[in-house]
C-alpha positions in Angstrom: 10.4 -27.9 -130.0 11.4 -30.3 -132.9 12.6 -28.7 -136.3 9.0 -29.6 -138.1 7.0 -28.0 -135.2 9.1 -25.0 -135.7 8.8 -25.0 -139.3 4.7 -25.6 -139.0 4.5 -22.7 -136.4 6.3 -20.0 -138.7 4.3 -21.1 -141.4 0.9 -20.4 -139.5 1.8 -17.1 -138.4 3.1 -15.9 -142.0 -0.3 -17.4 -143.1 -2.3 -15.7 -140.4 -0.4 -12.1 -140.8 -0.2 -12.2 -144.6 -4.0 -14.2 -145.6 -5.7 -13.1 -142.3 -5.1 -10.1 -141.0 -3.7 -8.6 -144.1 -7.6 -8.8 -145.7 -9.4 -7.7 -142.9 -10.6 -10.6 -140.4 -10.3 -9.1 -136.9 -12.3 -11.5 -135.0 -9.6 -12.1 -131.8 -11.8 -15.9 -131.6 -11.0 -16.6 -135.3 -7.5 -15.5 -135.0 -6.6 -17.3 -131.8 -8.2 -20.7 -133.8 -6.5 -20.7 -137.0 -3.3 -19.5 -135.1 -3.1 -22.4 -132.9 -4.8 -25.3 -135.1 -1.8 -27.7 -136.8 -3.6 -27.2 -140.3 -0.7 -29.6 -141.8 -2.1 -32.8 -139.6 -5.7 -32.5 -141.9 -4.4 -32.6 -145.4 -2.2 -35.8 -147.2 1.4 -35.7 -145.3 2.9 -35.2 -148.6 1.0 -31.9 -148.8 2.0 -30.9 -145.4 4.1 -28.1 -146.7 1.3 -26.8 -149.0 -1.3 -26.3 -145.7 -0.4 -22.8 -144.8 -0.5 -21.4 -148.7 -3.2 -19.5 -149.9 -5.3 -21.6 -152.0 -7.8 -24.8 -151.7 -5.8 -28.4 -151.4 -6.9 -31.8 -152.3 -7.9 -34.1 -149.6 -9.4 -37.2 -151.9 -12.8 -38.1 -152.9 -13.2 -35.4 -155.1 -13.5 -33.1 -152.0 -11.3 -29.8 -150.9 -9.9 -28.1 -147.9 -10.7 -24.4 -148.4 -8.1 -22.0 -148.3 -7.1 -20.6 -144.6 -8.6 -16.7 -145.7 -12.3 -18.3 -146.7 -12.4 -20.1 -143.8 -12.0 -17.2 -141.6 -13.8 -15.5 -143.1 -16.8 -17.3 -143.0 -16.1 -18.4 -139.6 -16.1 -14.5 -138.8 -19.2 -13.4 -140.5 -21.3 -15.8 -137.8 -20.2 -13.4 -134.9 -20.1 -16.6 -132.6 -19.9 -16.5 -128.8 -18.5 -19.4 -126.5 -22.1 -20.5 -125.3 -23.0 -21.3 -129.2 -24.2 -24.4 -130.7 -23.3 -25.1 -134.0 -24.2 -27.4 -137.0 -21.8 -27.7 -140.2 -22.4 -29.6 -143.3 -19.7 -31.1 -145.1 -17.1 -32.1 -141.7 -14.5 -32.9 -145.2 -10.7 -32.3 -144.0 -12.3 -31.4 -140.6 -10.4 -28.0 -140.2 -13.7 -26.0 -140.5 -15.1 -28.0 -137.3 -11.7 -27.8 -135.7 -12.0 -24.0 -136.1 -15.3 -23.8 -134.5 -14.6 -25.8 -131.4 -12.1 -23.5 -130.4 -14.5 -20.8 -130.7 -17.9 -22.4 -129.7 -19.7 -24.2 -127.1 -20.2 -27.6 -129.2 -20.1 -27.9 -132.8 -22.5 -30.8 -134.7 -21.1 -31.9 -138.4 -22.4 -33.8 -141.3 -20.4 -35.7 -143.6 -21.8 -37.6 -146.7 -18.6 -39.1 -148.0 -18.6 -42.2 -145.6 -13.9 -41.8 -145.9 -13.8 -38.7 -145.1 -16.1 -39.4 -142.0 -14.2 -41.9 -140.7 -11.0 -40.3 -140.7 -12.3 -37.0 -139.8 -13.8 -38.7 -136.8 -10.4 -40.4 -136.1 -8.3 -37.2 -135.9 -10.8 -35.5 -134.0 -9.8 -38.1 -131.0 -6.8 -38.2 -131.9 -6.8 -34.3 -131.3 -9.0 -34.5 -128.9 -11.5 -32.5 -129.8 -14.2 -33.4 -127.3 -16.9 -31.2 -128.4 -16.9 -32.1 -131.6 -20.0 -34.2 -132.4 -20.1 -36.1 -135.6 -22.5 -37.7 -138.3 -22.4 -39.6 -141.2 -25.7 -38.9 -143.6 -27.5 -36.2 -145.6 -26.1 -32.8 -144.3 -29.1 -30.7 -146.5 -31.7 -32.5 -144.1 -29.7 -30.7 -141.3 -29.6 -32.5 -137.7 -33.5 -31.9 -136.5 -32.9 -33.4 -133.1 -30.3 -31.3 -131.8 -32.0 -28.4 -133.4 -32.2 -25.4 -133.2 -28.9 -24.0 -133.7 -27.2 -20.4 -133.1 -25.3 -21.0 -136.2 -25.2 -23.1 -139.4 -21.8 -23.5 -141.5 -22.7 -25.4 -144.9 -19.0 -25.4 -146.6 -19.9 -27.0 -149.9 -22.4 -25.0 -153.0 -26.3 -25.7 -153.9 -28.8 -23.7 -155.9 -30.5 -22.7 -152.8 -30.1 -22.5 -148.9 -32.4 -26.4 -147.9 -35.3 -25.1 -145.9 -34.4 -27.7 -143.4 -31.6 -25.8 -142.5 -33.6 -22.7 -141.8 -36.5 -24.0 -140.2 -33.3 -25.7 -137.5 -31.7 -22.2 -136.4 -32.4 -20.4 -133.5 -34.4 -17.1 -133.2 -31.3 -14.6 -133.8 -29.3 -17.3 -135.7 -27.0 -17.1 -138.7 -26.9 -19.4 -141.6 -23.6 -18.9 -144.1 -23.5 -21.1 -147.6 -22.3 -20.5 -151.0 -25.2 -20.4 -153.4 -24.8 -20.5 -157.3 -23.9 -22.8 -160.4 -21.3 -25.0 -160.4 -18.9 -23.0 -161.6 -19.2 -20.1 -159.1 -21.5 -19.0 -156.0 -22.6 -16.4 -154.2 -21.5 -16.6 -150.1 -25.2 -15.6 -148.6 -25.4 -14.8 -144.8 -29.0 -15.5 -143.6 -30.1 -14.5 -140.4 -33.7 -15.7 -138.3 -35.6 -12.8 -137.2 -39.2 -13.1 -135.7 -40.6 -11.7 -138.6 -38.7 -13.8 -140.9 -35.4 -14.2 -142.9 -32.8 -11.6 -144.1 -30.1 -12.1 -146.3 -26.8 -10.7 -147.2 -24.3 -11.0 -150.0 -20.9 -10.9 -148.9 -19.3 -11.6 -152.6 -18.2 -14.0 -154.7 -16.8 -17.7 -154.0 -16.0 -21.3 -155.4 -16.7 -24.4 -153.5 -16.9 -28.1 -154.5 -20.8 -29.4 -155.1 -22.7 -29.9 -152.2 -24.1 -33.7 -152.3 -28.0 -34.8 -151.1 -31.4 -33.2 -151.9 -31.0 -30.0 -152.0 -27.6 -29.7 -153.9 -27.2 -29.1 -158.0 -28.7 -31.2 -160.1 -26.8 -34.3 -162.3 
């Protein structure tokens, strides 16, 4: 083990002990992924050092990685199993998708920002993560032909949850977005019943502007 894999690896498991467990994620899933994933390899090498600290990080085009604690805990409140299929909009850094497809079945993600999908897409193979599905296009129109889905991850902030998005889970499936002004959101957890949908607030959050039709206004 070279001296930068041995300084990554403490790094990740001060983050996961002092971000993760410390406020309450127990999923043993979410743990195992953000424990294992080389978080440093999908921000700018000369924020490397920064990847494991507890806040949001730049990674060009105006866009964010979210800090490791939101991330888990979003990833959490889906309750996903190893047969699940799920669709995330806004593949950005990547780390999001990376964290599902150590959890799920096969994950689907949308990226606007035609950068970011192209070198998402290239560190995917590079770390070959084979069941990883990408596209580059409108995320809030979801991905109707692989629809429906168990679970949909939208990790940037609108006015509203699309109603494509909804109309593309599953029966039983769980829909997690923050919803709000620009300034600040709301992170709602929808879930598909037969009789309709039900919603939960599970606090406040910030996230950068989610781009297409259904995102803020100009």
């Amino acid at each position: 083990m070279n001296m930068d894999h041995r300084k990554f690896e403490i790094l990740r498991q001060n983050m996961v002990k002092k971000q993760i467990l410390a406020r309450g994620v127990s999923d043993a899933a979410v743990i195992r992924a953000m424990s294992t994933i080389p978080r440093h390899l999908f921000v700018n090498e000369a924020l490397a050092d920064s990847a494991y600290q507890d806040f949001p990080l730049p990674i060009g085009e105006g866009q964010t990685i979210s800090q490791p604690y939101i991330i888990s805990e979003m990833t959490q409140a889906l309750e996903l199993t190893g047969d699940d299929r799920v669709l995330e909009i806004g593949t950005g850094s990547g780390f999001q998708a990376a964290v599902l497809a150590h959890i799920v079945f096969r994950v689907y993600t949308i990226e606007r920002n035609n950068t970011l999908f192209m070198r998402t897409r290239k560190l995917f193979d590079q770390l070959r993560y084979h069941n990883i599905v990408t596209r580059y296009g409108d995320g809030t129109q979801g991905w109707k032909d692989e629809s429906p889905f168990d679970a949909i991850i939208v990790t940037a902030g609108g006015e509203a949850i699309p109603q494509p998005l909804l109309d593309q889970l599953a029966p039983g499936g769980r829909l997690i977005m923050p919803v709000g002004g620009l300034m600040s959101q709301e992170l709602l957890l929808a879930r598909k019943h037969t009789q309709g949908i039900t919603i939960d607030n599970l606090g406040g959050c910030r996230f950068v502007k989610l781009i297409g039709q259904h995102g803020w206004k100009a």
